[in-house]
PDB file with SEQRES, HELIX, SHEET and CRYST1 records, atoms N, CA, C and O in Angstrom:
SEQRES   1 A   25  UNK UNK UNK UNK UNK UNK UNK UNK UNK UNK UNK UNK UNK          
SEQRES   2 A   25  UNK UNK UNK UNK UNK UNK UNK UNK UNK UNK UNK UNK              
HELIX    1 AA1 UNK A    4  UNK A    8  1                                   5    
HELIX    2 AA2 UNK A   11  UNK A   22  1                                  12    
CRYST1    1.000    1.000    1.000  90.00  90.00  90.00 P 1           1          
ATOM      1  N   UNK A   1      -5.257   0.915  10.914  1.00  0.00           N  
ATOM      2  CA  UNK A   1      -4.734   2.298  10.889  1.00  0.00           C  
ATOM      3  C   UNK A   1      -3.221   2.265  10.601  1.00  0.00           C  
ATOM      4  O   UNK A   1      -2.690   2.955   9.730  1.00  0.00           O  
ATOM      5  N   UNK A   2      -2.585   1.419  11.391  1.00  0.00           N  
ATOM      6  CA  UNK A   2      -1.305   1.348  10.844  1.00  0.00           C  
ATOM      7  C   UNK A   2      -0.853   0.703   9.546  1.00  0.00           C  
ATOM      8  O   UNK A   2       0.323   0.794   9.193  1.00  0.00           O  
ATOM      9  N   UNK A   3      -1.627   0.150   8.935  1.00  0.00           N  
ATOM     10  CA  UNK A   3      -1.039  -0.802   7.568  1.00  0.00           C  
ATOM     11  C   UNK A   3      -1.463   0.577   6.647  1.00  0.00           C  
ATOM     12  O   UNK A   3      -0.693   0.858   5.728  1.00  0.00           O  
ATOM     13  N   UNK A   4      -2.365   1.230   6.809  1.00  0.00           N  
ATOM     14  CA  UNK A   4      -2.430   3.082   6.138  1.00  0.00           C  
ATOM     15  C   UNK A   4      -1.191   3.364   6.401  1.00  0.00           C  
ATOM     16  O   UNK A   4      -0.652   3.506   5.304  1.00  0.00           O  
ATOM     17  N   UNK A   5      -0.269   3.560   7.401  1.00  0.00           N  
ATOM     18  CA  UNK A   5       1.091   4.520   6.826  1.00  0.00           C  
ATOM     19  C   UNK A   5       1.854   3.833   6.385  1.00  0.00           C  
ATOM     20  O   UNK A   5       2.951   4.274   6.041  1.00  0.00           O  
ATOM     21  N   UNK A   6       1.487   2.366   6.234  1.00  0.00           N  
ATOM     22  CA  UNK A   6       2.936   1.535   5.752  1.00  0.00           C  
ATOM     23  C   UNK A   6       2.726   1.539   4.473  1.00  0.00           C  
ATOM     24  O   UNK A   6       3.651   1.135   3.768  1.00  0.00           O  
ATOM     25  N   UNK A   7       1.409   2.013   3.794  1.00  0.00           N  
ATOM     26  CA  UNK A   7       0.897   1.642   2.450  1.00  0.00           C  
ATOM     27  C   UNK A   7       1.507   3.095   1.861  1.00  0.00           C  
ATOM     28  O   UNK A   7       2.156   3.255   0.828  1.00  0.00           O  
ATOM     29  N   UNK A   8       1.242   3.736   2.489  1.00  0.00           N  
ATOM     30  CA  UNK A   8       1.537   5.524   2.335  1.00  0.00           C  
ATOM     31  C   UNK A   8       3.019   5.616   1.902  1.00  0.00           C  
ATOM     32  O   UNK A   8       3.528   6.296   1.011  1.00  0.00           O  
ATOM     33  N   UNK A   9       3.686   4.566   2.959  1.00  0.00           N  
ATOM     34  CA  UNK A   9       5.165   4.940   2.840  1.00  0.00           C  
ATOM     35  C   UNK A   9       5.610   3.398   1.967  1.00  0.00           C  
ATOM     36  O   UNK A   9       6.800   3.258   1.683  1.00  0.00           O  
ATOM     37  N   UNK A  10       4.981   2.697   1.719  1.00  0.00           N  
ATOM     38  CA  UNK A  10       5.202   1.601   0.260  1.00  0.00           C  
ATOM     39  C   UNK A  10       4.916   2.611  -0.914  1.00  0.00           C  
ATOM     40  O   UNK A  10       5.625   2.435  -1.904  1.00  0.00           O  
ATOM     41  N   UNK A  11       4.260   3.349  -0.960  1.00  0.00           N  
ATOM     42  CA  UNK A  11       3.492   3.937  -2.254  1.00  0.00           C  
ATOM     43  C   UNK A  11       4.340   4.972  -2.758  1.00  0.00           C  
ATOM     44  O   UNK A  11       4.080   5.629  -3.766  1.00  0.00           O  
ATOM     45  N   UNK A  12       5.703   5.155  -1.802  1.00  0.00           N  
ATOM     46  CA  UNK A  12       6.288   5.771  -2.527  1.00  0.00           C  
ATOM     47  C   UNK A  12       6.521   5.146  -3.812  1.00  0.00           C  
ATOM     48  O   UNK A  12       6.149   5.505  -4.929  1.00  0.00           O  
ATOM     49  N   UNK A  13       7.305   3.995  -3.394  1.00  0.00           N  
ATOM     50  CA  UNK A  13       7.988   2.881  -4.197  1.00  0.00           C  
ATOM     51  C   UNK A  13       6.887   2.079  -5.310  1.00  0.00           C  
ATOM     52  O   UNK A  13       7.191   1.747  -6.456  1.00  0.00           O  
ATOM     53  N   UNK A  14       5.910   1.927  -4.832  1.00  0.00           N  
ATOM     54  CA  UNK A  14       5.022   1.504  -6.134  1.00  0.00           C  
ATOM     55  C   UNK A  14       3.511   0.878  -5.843  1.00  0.00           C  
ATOM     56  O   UNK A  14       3.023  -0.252  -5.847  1.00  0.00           O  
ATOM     57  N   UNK A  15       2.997   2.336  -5.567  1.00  0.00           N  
ATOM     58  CA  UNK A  15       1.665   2.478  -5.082  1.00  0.00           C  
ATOM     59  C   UNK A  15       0.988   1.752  -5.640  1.00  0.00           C  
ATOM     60  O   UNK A  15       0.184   1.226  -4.870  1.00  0.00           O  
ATOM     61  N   UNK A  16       0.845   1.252  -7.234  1.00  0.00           N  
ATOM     62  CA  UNK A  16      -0.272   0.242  -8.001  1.00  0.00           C  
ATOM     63  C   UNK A  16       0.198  -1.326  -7.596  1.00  0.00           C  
ATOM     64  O   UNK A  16      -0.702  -2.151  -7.752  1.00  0.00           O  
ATOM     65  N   UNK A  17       1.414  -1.826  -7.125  1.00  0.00           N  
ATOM     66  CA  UNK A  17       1.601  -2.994  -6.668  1.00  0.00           C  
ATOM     67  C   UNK A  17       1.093  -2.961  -4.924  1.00  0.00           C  
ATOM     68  O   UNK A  17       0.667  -3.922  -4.284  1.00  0.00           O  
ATOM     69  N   UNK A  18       1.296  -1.554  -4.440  1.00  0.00           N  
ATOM     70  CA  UNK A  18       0.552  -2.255  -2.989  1.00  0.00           C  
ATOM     71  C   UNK A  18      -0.879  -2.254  -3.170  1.00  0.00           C  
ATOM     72  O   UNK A  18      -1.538  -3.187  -2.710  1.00  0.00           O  
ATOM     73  N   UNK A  19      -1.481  -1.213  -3.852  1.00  0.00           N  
ATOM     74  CA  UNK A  19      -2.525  -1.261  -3.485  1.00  0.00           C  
ATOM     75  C   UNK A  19      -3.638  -2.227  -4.068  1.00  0.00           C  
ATOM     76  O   UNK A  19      -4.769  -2.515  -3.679  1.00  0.00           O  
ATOM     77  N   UNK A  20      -2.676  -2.711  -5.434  1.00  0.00           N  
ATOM     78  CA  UNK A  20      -3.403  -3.907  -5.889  1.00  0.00           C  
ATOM     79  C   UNK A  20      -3.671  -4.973  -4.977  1.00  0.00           C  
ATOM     80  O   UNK A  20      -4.755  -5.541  -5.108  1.00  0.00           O  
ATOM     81  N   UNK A  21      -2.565  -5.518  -3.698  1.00  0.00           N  
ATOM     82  CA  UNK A  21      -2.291  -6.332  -2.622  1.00  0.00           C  
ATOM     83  C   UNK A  21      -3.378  -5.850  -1.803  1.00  0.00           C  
ATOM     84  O   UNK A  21      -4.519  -6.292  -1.938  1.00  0.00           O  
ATOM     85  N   UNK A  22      -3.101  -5.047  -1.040  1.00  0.00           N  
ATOM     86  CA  UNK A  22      -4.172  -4.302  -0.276  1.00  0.00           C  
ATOM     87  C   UNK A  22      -5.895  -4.555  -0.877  1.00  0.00           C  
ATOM     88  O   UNK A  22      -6.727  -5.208  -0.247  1.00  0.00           O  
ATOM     89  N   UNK A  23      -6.120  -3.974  -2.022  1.00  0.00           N  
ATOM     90  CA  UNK A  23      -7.318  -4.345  -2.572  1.00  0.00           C  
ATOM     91  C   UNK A  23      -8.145  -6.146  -2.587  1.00  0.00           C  
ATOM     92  O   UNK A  23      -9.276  -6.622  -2.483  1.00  0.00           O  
ATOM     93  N   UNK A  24      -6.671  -6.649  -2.793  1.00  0.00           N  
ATOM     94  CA  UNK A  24      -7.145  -8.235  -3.684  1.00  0.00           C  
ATOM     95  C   UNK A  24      -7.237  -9.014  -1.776  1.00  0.00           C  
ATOM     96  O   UNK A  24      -7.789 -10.103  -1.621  1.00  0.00           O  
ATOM     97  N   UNK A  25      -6.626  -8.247  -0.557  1.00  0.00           N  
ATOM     98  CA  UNK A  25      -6.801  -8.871   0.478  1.00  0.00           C  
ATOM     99  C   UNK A  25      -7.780  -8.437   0.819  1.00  0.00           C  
ATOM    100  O   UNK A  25      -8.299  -8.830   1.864  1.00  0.00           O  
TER     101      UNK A  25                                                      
END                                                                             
């Protein structure tokens, strides 16, 4: 639940590099 607002508040900065991370973990 918490790595959701850190992704939220990364995604300002460059949502397709976290969530590629996020995804590929």
């Amino acid at each position: 639940m918490a790595s959701k607002a850190i992704v939220k508040r990364k995604a300002s900065t460059s949502p397709t590099k976290i969530t590629k991370k996020i995804l590929i973990r």
